[in-house]
N, CA, C and O of each residue as an XYZ file, in Angstrom:
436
protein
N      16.366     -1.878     15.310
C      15.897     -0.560     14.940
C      15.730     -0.522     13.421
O      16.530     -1.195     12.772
N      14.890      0.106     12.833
C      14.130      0.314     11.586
C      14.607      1.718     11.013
O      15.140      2.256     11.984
N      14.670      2.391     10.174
C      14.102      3.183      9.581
C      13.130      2.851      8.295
O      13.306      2.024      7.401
N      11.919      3.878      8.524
C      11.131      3.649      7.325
C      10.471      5.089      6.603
O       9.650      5.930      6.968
N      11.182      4.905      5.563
C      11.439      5.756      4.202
C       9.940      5.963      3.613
O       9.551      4.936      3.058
N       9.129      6.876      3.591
C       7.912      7.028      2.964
C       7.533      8.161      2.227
O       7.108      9.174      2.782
N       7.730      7.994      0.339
C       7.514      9.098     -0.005
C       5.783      8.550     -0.158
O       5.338      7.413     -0.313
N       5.062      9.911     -0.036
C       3.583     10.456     -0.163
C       3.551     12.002     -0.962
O       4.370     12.904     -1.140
N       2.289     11.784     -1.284
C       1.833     12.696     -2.205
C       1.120     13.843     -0.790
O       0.364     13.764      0.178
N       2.080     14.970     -1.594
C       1.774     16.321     -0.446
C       0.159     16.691     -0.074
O      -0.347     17.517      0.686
N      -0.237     15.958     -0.729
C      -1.957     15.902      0.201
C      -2.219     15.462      0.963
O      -2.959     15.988      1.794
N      -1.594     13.886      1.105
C      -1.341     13.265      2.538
C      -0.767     13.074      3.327
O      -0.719     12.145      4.134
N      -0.157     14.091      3.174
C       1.284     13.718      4.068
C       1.107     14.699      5.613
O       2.001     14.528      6.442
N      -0.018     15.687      5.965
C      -0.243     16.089      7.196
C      -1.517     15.316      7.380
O      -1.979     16.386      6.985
N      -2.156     14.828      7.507
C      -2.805     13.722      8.052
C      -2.543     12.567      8.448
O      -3.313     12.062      9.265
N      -1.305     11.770      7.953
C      -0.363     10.931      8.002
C       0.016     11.495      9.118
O      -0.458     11.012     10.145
N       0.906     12.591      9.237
C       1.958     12.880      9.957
C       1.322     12.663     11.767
O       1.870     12.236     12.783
N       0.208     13.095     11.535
C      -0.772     12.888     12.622
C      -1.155     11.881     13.255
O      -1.653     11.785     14.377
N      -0.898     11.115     12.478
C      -1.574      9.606     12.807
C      -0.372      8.996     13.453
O      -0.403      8.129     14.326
N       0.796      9.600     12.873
C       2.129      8.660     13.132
C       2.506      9.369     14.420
O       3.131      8.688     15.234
N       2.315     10.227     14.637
C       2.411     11.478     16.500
C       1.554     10.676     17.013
O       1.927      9.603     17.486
N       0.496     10.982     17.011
C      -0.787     10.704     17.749
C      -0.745      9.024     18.377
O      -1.393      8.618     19.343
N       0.364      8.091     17.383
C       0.732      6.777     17.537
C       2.136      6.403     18.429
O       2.623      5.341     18.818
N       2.561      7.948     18.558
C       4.002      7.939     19.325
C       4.951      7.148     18.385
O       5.660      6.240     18.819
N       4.939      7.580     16.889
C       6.249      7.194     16.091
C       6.658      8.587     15.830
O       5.833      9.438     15.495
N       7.946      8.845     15.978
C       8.845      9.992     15.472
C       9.111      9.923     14.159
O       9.554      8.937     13.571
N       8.808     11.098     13.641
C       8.631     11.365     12.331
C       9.755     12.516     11.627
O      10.048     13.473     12.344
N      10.195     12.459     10.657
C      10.793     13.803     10.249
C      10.320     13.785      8.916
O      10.227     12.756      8.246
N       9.943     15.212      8.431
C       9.937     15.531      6.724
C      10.799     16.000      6.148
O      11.725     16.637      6.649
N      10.629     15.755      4.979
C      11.191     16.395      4.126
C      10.604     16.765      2.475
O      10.095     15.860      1.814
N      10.703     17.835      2.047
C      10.264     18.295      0.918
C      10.597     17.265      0.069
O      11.517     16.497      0.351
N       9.843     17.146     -1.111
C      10.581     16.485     -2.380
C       9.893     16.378     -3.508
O       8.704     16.063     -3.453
N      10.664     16.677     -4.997
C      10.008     16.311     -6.154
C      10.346     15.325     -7.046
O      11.460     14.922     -7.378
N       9.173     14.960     -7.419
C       9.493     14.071     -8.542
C       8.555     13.229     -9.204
O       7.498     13.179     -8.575
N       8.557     12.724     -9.976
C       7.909     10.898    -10.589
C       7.127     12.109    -11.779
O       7.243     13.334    -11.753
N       6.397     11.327    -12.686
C       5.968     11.570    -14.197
C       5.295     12.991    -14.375
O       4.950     13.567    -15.407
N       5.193     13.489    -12.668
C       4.302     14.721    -12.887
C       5.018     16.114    -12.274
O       4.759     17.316    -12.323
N       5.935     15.381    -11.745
C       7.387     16.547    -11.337
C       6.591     17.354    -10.256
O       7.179     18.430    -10.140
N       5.479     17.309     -9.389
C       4.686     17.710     -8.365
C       5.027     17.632     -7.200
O       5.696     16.611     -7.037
N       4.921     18.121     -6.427
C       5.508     17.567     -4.641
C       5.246     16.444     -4.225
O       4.411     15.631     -4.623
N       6.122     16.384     -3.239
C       5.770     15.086     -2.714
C       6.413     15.415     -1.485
O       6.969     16.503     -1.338
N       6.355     14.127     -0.164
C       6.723     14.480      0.994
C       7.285     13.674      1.568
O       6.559     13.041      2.334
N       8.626     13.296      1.547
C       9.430     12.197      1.901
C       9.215     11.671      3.365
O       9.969     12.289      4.117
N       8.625     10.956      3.882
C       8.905     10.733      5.615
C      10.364      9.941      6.458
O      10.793      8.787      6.484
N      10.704     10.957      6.944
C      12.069      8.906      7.830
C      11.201      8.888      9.120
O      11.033      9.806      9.923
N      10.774      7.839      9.130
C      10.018      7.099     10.664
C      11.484      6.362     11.287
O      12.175      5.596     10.615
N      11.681      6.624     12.206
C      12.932      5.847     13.190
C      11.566      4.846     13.796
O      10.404      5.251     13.821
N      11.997      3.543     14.238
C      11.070      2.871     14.753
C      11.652      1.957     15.490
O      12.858      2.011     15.250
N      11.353      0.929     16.470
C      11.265     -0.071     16.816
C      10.828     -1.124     15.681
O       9.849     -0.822     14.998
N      11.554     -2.455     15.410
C      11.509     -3.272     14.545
C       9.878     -3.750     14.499
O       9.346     -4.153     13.465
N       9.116     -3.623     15.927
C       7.800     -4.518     15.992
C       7.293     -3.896     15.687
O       6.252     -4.375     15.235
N       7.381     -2.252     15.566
C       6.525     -1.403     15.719
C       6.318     -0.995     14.126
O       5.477     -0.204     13.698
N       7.182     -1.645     13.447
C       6.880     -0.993     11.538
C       5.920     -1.798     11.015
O       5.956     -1.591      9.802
N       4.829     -2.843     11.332
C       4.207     -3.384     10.453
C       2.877     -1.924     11.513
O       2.005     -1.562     10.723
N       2.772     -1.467     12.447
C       1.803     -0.369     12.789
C       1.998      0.785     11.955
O       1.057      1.227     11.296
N       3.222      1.348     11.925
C       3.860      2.166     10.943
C       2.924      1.779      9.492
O       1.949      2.437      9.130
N       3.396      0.720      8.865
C       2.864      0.968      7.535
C       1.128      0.596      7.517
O       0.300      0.649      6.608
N       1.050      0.290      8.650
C      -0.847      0.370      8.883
C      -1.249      1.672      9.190
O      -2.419      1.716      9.571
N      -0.805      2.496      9.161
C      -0.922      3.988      9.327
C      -0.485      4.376      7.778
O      -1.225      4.608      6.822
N       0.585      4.372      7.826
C       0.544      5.110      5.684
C      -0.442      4.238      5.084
O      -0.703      4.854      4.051
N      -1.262      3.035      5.077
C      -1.912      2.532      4.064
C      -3.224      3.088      4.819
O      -3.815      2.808      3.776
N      -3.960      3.468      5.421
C      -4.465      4.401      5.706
C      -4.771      5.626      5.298
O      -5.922      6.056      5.215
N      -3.571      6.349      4.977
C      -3.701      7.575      4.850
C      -3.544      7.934      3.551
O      -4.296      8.790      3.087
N      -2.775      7.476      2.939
C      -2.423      7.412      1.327
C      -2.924      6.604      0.227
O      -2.258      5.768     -0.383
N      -3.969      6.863      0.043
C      -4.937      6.051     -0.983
C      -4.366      6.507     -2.468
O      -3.996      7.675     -2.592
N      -4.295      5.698     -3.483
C      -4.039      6.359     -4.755
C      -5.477      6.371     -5.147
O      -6.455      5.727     -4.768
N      -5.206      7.714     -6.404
C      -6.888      7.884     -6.541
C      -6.118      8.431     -7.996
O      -4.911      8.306     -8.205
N      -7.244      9.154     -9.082
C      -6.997      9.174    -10.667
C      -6.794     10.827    -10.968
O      -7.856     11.437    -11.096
N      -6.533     10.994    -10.996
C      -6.148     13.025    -11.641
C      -6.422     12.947    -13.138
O      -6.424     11.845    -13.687
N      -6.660     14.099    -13.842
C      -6.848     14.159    -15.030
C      -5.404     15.284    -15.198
O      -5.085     16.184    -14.422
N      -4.706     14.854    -16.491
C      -3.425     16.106    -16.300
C      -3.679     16.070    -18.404
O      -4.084     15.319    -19.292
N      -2.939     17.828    -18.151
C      -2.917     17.978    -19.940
C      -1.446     18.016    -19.642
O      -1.027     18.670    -18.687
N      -0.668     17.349    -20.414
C       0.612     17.944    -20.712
C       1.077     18.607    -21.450
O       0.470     18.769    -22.509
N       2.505     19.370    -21.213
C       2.638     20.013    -21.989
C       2.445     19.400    -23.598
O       2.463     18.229    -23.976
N       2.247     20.722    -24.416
C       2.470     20.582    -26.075
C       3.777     19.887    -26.397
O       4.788     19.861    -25.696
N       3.607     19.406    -27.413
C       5.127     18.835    -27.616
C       5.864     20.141    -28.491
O       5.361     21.050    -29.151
N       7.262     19.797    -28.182
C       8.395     21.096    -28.881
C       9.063     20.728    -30.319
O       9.410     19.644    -30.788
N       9.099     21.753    -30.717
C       9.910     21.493    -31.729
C       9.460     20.906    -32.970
O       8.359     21.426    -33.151
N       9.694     20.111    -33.932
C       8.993     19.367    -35.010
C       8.318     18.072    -34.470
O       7.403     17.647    -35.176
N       8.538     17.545    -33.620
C       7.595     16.663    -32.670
C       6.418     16.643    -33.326
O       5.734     17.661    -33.215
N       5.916     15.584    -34.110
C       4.601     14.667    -34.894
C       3.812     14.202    -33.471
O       2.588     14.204    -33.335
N       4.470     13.937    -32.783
C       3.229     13.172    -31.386
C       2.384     14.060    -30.801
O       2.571     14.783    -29.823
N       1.188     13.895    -31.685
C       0.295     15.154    -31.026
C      -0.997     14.510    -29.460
O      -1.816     15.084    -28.743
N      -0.451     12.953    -29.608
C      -1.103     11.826    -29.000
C      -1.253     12.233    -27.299
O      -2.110     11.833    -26.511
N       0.358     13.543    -26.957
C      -0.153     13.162    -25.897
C       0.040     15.102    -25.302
O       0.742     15.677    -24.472
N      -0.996     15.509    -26.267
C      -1.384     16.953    -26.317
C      -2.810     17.016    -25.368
O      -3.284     17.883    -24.634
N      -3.368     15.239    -25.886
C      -4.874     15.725    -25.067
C      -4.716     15.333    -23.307
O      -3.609     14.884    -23.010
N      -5.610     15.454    -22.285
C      -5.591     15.295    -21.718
C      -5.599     13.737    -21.002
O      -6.378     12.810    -21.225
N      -4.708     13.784    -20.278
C      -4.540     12.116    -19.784
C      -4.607     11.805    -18.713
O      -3.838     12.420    -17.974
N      -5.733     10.466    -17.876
C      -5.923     10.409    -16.480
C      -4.443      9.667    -16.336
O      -3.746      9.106    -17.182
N      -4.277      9.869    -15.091
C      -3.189      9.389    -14.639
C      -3.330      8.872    -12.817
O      -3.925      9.608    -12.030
N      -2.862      7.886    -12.476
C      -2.432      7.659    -10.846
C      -2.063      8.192    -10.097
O      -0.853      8.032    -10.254
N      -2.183      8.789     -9.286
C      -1.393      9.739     -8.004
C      -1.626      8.949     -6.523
O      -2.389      8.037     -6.205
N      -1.011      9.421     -6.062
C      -1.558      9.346     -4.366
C      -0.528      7.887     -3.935
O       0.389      7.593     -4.701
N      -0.691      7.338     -3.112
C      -0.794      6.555     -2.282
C       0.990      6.248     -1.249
O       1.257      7.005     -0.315
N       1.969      5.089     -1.644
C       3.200      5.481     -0.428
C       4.025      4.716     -1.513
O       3.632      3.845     -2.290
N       5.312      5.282     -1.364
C       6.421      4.288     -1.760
C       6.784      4.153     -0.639
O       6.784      5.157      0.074
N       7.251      2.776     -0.045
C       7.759      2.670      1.285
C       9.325      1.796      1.617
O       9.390      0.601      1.333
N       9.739      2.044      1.828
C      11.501      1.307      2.289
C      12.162      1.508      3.274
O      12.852      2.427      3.714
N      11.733      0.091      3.704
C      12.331     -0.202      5.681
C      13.854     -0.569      5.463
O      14.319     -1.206      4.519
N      14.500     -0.052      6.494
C      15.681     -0.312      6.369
C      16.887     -0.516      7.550
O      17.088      0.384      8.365
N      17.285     -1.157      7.560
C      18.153     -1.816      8.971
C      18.986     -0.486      9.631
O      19.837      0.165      9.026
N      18.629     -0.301     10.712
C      19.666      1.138     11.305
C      20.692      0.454     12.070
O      20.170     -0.434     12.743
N      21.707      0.508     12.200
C      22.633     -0.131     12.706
C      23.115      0.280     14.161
O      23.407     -0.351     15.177
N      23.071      1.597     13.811
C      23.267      2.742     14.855
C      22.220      4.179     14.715
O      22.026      4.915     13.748
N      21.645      4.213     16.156
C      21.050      5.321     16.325
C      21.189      6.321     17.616
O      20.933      5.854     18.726
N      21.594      7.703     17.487
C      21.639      8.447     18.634
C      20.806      9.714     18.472
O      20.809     10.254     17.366
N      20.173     10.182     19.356
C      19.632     11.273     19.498
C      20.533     12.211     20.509
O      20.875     11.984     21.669
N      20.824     13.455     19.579
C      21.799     13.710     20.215
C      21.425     15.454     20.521
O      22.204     16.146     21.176
């Protein structure tokens, strides 16, 4: 038995979720924030069958493409000279962090 850990970017993460039903993998969410842009994100635990996680992550690479955002950040505070990163900056978003992981024990209870 598997678990597999998938944070996604909250855009893909109900289309995903679909793919992984529609595939008969049990899915649970969970909210979550974080990484350079402090934005949502959408943690998945897939419970799986061991054969069944290389289908699993053929479904998140699917669904979670990284693609480019343009972001302004904030002004800098205080006496802060770095005005470098006042202008606007493309940045990476999208696609899966993923981490399979040995379940030792599982009950549905």
């Amino acid at each position: 038995m598997k678990l597999v850990i998938a944070v996604v970017d909250d855009k893909d993460a109900g289309n995903l979720m679909n793919d992984l039903v529609e595939n008969e993998l049990q899915v649970t969410k969970l909210a979550s924030t974080g990484g350079f842009l402090r934005e949502g994100n959408t943690t998945l635990m897939i419970g799986t069958k061991s054969e069944q996680v290389d289908k699993a992550m053929e479904i998140i690479r699917n669904n979670c493409k990284s693609r480019k955002k343009t972001v302004t950040p904030v002004a800098p505070v205080g006496n802060s000279l770095d005005v470098s990163m006042a202008y606007p900056t493309e940045v990476q978003v999208g696609g899966a962090t993923v981490f399979v992981i040995d379940v030792e024990r599982w009950e549905k209870l």
